[in-house]
C-alpha positions as CSV (number, residue, x, y, z in Angstrom):
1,X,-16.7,20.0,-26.1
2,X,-19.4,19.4,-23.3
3,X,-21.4,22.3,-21.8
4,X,-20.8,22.1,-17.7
5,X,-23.7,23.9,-16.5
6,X,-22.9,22.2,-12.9
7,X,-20.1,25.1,-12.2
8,X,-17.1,24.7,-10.3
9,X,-16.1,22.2,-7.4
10,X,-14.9,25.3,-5.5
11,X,-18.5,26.9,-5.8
12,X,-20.1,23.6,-4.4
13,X,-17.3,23.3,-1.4
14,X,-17.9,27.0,-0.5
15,X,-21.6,26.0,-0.4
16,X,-21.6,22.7,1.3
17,X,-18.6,23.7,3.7
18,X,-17.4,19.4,4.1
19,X,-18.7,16.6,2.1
20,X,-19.6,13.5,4.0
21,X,-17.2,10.5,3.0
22,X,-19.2,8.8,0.5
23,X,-19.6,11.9,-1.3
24,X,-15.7,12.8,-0.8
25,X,-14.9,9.1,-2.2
26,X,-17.4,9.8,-5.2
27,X,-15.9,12.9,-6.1
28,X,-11.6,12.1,-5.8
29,X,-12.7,8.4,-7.5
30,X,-13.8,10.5,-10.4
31,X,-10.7,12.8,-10.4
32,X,-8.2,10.0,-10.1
33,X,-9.9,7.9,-12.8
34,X,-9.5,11.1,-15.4
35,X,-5.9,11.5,-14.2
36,X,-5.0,8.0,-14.3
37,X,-6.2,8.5,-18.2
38,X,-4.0,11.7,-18.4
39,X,-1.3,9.8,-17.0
40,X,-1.8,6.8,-18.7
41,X,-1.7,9.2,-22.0
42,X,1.8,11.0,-20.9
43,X,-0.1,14.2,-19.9
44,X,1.1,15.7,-16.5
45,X,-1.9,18.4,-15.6
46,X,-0.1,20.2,-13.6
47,X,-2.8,22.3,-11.8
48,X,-5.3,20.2,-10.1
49,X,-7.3,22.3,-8.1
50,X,-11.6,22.9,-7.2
51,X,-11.7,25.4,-9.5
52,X,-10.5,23.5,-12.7
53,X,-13.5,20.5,-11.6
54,X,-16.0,21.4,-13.2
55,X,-19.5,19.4,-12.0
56,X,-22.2,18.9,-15.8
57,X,-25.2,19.6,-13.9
58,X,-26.0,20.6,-10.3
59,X,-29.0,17.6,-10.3
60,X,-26.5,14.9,-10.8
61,X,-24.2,16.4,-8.4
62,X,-20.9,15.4,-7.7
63,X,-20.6,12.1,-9.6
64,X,-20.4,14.0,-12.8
65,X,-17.0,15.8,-12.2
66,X,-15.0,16.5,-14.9
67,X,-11.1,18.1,-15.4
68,X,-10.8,21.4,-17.0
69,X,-7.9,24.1,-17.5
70,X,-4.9,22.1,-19.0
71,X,-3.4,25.3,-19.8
72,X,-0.2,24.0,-17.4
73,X,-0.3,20.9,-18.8
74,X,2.8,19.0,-20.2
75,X,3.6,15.9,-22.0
76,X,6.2,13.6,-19.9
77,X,7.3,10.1,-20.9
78,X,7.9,7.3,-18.2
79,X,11.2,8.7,-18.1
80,X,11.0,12.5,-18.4
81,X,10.8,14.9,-15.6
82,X,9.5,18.5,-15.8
83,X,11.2,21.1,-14.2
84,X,9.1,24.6,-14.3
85,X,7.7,26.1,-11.1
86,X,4.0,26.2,-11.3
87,X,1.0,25.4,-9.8
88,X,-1.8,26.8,-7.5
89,X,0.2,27.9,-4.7
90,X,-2.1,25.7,-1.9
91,X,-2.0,22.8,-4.5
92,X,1.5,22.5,-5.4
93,X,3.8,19.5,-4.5
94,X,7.1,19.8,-2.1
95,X,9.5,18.9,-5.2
96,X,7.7,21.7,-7.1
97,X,8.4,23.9,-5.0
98,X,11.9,22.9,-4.2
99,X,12.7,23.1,-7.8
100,X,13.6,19.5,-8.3
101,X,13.1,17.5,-11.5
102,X,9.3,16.4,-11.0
103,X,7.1,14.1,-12.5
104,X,3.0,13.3,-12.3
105,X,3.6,12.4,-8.7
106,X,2.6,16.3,-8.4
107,X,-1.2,15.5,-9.6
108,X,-1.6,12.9,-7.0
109,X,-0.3,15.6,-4.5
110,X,-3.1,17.9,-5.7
111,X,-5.7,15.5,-5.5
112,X,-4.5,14.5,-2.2
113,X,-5.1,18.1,-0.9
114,X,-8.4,18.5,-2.9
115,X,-9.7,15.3,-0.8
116,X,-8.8,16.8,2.1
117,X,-10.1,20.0,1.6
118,X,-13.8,18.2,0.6
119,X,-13.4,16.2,4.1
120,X,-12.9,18.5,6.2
121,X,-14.0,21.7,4.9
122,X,-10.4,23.4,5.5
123,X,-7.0,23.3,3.4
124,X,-4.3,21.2,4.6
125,X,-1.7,24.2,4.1
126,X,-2.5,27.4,4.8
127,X,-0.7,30.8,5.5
128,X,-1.3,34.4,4.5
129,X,2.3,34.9,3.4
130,X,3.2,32.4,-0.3
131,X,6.8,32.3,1.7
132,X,5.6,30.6,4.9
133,X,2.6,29.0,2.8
134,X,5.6,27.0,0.8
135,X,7.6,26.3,3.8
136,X,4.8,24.8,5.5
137,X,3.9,22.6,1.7
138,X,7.4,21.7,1.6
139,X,7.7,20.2,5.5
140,X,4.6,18.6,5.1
141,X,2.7,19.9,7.9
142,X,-0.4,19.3,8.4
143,X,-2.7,17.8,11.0
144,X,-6.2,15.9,11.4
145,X,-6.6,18.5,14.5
146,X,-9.9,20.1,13.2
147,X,-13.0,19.0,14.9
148,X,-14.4,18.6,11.3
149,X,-11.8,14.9,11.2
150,X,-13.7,13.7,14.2
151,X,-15.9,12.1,11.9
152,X,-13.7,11.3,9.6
153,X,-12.5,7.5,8.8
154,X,-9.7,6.0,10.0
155,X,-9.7,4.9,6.7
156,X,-9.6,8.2,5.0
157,X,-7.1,9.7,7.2
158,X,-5.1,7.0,5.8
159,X,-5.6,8.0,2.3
160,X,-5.0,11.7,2.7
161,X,-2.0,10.2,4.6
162,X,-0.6,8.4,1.9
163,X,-0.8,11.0,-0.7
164,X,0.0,14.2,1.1
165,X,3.8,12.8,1.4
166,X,6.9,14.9,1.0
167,X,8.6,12.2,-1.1
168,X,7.0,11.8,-4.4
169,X,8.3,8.6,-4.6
170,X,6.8,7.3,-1.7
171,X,3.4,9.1,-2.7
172,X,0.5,6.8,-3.2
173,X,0.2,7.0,-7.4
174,X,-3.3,6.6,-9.7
């Protein structure tokens, strides 16, 4: 077990408000490379989220992000499919939420989101009511309309782009 003394990704977002892109790229490069392990392992997290990254040290910063909370987690072969509702309602993928058969397609969603959020400061999907909140996740509306994404890559509107898609199989993978 390793001692994070670094805290949360959430704490550091709510402090820094927006990453710049390098930072950003550091950061979701990190988080795909563990889930790509999961994955590569048959482990579907499940819950991807700021909170559950978890940074070692507040010197070394962001490169040192690590994956907590696998309390959601499940095993899936290349064939399997998981079907329970669950998630972080603002992190959880369209076939989630529709209650279709799912596979680890729904990490990539959450780190898809998670990027966003450290871009531009602000969640892709937001509502005050879970009911619109899900209808809004499960349309796949969202929009670079913030003044925050003026800065923002071409680049890395792509890449938000091609894993914040409805489809999971048309969803960028690690």
């Amino acid at each position: 077990m390793e001692l994070m003394q670094g805290g949360e990704l959430f704490d550091k977002i709510i402090e820094e408000e927006q990453f710049s892109e390098s930072e950003a790229r550091v950061a979701i490069k990190s988080i795909i490379s563990a889930i790509e392990y999961c994955h590569l392992k048959g482990i579907c997290h499940r819950d991807i989220k700021p909170e559950n990254l978890l940074l070692s040290s507040k010197e070394i910063g962001i490169a040192s992000l690590k994956v907590a909370d696998f309390g959601l987690a499940r095993m899936l072969g290349d064939d399997s499919l998981a079907r329970t509702t669950c998630g972080t309602p603002g992190y959880v993928a369209p076939e989630v939420l529709q209650e279709l058969p799912y596979g680890k397609s729904c990490d990539v969603w959450s780190i898809g989101v998670v990027a966003f959020i450290m871009l531009s400061g602000t969640p892709p999907f937001y509502e005050e009511d879970n009911f619109a909140l899900f209808e809004q996740i499960k349309a796949c509306r969202y929009d670079f309309e913030a003044k925050t994404w003026e800065v923002v890559s071409k680049e890395a509107k792509d890449f938000v782009e091609n894993i914040l898609v409805a489809d999971p199989s048309k969803r960028m993978t690690c």
